[in-house]
Gaussian input, Z-matrix of N, CA and C with variables (Angstrom, degrees):
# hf/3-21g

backbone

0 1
 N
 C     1     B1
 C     2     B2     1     A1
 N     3     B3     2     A2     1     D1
 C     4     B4     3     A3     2     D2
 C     5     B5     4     A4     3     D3
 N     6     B6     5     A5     4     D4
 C     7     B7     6     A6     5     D5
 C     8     B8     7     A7     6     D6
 N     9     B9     8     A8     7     D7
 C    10    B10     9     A9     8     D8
 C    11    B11    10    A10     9     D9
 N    12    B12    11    A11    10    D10
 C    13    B13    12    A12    11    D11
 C    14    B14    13    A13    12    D12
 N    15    B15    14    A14    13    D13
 C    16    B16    15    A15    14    D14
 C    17    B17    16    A16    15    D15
 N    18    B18    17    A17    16    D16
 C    19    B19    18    A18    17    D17
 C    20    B20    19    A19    18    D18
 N    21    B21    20    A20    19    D19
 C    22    B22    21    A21    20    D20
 C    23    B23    22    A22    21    D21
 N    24    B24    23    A23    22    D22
 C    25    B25    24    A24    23    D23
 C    26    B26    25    A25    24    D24
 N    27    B27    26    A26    25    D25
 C    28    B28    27    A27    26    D26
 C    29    B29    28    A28    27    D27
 N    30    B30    29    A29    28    D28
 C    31    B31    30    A30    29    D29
 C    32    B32    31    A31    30    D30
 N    33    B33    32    A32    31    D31
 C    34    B34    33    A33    32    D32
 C    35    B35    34    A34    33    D33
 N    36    B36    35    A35    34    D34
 C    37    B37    36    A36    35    D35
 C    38    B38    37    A37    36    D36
 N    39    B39    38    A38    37    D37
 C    40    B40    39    A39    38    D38
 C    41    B41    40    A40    39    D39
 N    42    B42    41    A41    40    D40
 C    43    B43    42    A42    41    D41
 C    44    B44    43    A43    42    D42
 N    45    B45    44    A44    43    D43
 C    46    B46    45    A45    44    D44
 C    47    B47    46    A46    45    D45
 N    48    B48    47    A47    46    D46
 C    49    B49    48    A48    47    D47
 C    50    B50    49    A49    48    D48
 N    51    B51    50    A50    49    D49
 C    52    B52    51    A51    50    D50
 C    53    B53    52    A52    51    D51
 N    54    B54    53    A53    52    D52
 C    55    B55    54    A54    53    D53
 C    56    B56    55    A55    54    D54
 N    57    B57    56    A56    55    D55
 C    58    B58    57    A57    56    D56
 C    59    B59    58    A58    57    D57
 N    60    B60    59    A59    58    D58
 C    61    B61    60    A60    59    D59
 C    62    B62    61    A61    60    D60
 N    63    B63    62    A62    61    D61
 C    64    B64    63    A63    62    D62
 C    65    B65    64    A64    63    D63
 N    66    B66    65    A65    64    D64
 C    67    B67    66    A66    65    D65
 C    68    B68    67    A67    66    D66
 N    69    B69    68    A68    67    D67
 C    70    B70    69    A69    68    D68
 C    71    B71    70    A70    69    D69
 N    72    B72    71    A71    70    D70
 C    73    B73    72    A72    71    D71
 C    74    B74    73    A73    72    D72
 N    75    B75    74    A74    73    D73
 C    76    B76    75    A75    74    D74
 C    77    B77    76    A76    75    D75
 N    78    B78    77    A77    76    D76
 C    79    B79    78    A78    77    D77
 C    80    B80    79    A79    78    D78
 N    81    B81    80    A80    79    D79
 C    82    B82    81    A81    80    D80
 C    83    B83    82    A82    81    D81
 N    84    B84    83    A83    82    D82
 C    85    B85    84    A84    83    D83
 C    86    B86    85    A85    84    D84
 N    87    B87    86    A86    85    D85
 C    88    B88    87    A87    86    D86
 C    89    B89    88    A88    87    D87
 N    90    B90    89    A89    88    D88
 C    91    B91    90    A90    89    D89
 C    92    B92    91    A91    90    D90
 N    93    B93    92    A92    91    D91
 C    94    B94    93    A93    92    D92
 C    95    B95    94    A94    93    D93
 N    96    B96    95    A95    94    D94
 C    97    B97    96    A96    95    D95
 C    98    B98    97    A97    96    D96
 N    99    B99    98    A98    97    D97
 C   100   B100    99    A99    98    D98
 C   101   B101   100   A100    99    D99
 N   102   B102   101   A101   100   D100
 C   103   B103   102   A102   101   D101
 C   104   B104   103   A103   102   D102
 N   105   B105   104   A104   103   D103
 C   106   B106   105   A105   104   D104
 C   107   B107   106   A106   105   D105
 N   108   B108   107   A107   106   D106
 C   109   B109   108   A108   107   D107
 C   110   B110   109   A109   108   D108
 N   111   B111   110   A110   109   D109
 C   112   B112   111   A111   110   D110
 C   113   B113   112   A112   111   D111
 N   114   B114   113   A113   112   D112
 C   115   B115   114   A114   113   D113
 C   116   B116   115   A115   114   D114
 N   117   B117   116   A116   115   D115
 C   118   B118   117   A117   116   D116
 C   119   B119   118   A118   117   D117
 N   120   B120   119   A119   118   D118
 C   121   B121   120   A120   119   D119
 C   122   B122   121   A121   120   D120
 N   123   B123   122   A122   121   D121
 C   124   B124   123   A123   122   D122
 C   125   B125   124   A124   123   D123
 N   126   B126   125   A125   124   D124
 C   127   B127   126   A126   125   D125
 C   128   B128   127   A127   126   D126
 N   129   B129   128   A128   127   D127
 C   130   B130   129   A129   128   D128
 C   131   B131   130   A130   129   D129
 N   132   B132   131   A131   130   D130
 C   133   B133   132   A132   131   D131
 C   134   B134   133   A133   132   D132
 N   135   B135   134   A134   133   D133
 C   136   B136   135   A135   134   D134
 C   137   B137   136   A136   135   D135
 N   138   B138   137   A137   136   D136
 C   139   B139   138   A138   137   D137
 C   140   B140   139   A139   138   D138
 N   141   B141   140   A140   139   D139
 C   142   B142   141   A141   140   D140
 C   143   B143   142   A142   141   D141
 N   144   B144   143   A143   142   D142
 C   145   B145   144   A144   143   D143
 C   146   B146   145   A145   144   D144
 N   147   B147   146   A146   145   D145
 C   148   B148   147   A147   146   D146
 C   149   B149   148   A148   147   D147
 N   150   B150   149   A149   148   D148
 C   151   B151   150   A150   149   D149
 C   152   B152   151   A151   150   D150
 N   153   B153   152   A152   151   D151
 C   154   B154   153   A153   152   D152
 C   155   B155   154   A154   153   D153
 N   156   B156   155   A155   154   D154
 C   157   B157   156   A156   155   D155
 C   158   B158   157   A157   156   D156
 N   159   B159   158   A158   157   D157
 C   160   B160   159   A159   158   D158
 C   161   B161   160   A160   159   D159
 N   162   B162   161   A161   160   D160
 C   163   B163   162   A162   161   D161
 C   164   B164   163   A163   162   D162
 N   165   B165   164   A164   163   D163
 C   166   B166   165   A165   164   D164
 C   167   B167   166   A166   165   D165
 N   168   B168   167   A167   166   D166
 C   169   B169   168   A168   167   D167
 C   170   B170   169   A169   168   D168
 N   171   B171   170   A170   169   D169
 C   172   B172   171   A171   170   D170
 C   173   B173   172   A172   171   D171
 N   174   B174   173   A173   172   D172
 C   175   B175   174   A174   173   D173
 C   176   B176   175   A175   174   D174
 N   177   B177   176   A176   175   D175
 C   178   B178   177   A177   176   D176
 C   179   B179   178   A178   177   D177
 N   180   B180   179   A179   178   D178
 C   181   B181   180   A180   179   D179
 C   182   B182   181   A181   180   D180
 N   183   B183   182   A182   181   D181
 C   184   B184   183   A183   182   D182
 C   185   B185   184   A184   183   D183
 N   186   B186   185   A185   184   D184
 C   187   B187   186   A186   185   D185
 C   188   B188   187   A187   186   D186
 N   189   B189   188   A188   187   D187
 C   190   B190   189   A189   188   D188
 C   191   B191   190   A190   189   D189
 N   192   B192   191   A191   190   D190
 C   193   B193   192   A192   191   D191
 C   194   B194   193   A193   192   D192
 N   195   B195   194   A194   193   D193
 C   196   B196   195   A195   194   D194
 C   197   B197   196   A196   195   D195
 N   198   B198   197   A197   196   D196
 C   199   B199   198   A198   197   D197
 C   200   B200   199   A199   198   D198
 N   201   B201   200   A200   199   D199
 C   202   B202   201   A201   200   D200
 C   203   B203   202   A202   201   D201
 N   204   B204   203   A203   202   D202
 C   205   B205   204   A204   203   D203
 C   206   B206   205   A205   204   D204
 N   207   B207   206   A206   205   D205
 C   208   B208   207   A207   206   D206
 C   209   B209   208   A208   207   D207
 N   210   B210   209   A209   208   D208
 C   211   B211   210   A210   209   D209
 C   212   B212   211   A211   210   D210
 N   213   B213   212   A212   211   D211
 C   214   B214   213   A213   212   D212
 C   215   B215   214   A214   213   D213
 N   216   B216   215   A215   214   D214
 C   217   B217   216   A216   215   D215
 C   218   B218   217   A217   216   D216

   B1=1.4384
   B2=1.5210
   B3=0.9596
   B4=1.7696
   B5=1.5155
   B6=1.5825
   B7=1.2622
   B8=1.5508
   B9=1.2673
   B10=1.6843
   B11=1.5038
   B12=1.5015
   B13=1.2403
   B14=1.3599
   B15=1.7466
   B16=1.3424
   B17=1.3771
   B18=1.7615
   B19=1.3603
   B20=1.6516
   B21=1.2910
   B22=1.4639
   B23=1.9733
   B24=1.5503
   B25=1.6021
   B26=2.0201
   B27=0.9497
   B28=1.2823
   B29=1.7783
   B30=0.9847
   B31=1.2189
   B32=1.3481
   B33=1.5487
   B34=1.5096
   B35=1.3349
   B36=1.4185
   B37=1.7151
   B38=1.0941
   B39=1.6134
   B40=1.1920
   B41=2.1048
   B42=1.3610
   B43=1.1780
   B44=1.7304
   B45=0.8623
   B46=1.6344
   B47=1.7107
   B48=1.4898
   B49=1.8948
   B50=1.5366
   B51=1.6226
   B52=1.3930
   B53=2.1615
   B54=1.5413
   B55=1.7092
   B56=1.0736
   B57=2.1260
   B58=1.4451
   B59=2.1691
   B60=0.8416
   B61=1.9731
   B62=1.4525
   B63=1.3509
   B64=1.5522
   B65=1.5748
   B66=1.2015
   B67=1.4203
   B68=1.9471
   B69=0.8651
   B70=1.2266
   B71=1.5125
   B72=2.0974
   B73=1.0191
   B74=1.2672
   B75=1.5995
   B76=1.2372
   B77=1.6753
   B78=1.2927
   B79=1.4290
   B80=1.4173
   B81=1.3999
   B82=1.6903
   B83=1.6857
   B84=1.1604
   B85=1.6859
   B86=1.1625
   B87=1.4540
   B88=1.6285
   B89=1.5896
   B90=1.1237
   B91=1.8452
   B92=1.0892
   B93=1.5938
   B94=1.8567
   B95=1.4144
   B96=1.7535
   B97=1.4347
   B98=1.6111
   B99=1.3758
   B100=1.9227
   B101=1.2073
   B102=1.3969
   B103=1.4387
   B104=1.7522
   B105=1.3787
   B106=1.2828
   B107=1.5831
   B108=1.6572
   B109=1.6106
   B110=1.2226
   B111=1.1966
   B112=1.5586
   B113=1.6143
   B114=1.9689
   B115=1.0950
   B116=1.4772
   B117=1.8219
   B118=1.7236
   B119=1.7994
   B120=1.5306
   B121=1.6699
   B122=1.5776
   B123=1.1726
   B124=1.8155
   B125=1.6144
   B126=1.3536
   B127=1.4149
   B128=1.9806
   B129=0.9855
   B130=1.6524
   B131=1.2746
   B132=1.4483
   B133=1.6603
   B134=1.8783
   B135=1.4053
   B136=1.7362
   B137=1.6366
   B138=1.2910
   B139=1.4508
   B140=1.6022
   B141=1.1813
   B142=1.5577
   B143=1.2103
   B144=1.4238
   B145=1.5246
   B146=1.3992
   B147=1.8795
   B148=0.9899
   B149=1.7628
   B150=1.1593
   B151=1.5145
   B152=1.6322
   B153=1.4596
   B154=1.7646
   B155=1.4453
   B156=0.8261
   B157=1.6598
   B158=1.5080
   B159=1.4408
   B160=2.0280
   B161=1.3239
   B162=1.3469
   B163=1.9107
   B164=1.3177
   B165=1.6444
   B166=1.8694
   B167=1.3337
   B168=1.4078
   B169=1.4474
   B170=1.6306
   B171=1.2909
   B172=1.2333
   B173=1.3585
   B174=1.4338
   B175=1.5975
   B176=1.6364
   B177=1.5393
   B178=1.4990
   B179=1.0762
   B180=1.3105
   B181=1.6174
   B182=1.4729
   B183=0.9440
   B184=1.5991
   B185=1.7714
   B186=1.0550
   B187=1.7370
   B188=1.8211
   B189=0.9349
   B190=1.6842
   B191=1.4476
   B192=1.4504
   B193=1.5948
   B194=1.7269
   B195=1.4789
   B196=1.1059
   B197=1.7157
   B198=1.3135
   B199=1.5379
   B200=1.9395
   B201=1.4931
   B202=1.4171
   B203=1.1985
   B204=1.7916
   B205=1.3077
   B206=1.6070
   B207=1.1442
   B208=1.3457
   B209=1.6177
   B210=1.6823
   B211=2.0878
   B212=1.4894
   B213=0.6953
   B214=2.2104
   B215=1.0754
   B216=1.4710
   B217=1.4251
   B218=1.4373
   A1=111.41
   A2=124.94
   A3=140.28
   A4=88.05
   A5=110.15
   A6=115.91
   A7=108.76
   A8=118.69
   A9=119.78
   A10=110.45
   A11=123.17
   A12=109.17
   A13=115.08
   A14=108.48
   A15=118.71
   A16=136.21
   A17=103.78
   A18=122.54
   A19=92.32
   A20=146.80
   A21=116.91
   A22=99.04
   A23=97.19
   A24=92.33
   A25=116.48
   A26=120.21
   A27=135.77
   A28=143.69
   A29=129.17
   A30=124.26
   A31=111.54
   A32=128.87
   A33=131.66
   A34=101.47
   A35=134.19
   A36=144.95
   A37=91.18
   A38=129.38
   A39=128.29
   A40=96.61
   A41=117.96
   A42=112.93
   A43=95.93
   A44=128.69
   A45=147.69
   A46=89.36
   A47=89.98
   A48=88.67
   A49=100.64
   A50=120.89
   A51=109.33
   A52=91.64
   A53=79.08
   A54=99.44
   A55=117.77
   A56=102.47
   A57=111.21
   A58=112.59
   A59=115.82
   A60=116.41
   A61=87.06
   A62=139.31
   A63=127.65
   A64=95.49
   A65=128.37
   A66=119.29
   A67=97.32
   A68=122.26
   A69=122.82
   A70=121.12
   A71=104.43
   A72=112.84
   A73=138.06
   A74=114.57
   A75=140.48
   A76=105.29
   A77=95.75
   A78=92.89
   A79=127.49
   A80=118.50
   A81=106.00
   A82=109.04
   A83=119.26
   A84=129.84
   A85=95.27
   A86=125.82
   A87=106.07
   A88=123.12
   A89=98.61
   A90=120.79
   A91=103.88
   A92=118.39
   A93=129.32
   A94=113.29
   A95=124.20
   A96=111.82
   A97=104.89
   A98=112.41
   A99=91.00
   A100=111.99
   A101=98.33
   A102=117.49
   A103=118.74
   A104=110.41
   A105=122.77
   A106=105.64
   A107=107.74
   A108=102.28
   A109=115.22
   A110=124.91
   A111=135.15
   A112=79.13
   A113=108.46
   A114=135.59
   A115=102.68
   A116=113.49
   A117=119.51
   A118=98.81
   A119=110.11
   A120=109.39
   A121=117.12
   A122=97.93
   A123=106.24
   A124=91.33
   A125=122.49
   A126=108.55
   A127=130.42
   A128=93.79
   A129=88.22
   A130=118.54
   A131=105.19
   A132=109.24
   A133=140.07
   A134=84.76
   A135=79.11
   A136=105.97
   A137=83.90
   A138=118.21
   A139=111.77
   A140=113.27
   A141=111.67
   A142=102.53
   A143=120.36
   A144=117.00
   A145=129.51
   A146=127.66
   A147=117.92
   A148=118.20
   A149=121.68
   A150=128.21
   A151=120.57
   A152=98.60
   A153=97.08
   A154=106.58
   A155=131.97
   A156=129.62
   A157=117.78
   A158=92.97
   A159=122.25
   A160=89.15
   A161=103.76
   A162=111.06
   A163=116.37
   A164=91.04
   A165=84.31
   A166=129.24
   A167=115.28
   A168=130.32
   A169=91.48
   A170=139.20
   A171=127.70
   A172=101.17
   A173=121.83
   A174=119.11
   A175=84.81
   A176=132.08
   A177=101.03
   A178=110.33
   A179=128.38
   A180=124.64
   A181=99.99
   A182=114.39
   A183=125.02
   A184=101.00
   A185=96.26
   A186=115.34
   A187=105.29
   A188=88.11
   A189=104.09
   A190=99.76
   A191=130.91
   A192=136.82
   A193=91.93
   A194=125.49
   A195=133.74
   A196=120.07
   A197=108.98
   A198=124.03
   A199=83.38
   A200=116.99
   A201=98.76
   A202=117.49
   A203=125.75
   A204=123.05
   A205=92.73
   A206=130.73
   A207=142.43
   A208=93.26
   A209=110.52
   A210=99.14
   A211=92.83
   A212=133.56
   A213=120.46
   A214=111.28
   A215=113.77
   A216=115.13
   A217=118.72
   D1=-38.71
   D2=173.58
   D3=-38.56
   D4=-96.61
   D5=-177.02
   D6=-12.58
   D7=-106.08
   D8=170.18
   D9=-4.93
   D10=-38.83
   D11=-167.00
   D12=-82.54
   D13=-32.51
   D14=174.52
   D15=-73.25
   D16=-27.55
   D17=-165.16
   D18=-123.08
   D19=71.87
   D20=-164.98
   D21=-95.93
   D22=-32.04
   D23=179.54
   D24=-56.24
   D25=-21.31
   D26=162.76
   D27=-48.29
   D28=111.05
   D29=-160.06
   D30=-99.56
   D31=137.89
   D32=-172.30
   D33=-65.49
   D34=127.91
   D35=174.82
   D36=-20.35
   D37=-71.41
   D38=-134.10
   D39=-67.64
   D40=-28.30
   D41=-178.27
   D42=-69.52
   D43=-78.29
   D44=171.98
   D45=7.29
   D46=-58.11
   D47=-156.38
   D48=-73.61
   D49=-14.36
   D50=-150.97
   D51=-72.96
   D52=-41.36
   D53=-170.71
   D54=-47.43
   D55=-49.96
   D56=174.81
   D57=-56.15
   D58=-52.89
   D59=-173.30
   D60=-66.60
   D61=-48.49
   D62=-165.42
   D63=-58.34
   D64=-59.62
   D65=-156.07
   D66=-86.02
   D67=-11.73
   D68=174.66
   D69=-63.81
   D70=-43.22
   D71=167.19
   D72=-84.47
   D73=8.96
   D74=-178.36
   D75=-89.57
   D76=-69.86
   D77=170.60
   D78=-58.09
   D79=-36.13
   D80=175.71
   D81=-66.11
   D82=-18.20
   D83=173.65
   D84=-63.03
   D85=-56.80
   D86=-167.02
   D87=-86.01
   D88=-7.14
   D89=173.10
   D90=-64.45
   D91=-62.63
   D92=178.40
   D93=-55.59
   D94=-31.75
   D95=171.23
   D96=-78.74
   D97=-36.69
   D98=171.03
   D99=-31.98
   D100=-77.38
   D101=-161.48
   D102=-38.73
   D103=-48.69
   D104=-165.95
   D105=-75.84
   D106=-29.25
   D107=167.55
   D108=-85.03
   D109=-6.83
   D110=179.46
   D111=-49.62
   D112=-88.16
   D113=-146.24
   D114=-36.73
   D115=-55.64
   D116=-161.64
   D117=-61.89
   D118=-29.52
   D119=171.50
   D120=-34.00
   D121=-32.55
   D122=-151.78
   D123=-86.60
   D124=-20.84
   D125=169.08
   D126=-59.67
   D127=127.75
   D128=-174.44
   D129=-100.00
   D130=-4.92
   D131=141.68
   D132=-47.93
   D133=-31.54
   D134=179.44
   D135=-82.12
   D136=173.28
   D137=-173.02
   D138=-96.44
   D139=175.87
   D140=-178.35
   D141=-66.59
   D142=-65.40
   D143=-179.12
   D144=-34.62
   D145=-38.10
   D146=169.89
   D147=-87.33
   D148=-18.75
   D149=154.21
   D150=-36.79
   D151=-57.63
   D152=172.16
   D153=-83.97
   D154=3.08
   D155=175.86
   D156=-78.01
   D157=-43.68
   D158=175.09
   D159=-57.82
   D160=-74.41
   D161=-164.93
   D162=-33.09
   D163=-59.67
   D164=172.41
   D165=-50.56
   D166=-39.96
   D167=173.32
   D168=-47.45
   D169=-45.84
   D170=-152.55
   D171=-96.70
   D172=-12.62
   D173=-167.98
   D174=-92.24
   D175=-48.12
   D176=-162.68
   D177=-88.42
   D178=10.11
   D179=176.13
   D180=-88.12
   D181=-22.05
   D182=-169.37
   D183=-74.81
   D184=-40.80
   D185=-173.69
   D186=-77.24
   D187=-42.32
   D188=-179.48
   D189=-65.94
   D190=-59.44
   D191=-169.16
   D192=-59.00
   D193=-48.61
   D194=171.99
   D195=-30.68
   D196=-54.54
   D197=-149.54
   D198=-94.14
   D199=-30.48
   D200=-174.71
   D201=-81.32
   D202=-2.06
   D203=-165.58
   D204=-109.17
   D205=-28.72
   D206=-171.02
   D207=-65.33
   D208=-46.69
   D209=-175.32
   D210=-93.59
   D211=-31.18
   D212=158.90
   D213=-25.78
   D214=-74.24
   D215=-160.71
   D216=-85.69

């Protein structure tokens, strides 16, 4: 209880780390949908419709990688 009393803005490691791998694994999730719509981009089979479909995939992951570094920092 001391601790808490002295340090209260402070979080116990073990929370620190839970936050740190949670947001770690958030962001490599939205890195891997870039990436993976990057790759299906390169097909010259699709059509317009699945082209902007990818993109989007790449705009909210993009937004998402966004929103996890914004509560990080």
């Amino acid at each position: 209880m001391l601790h808490s009393s002295l340090f209260p803005m402070t979080e116990p490691p073990q929370s620190q780390s839970q936050f740190t791998n949670e947001q770690t694994h958030e962001f490599r999730t939205s890195l891997n949908t870039i990436l993976m719509s990057i790759e299906l981009l390169d097909d010259d089979s699709l059509d317009r419709e699945e082209r902007q479909s990818y993109l989007n995939f790449i705009r909210e992951a993009t937004e998402q990688m966004k929103r996890i570094l914004d509560e990080s920092l």
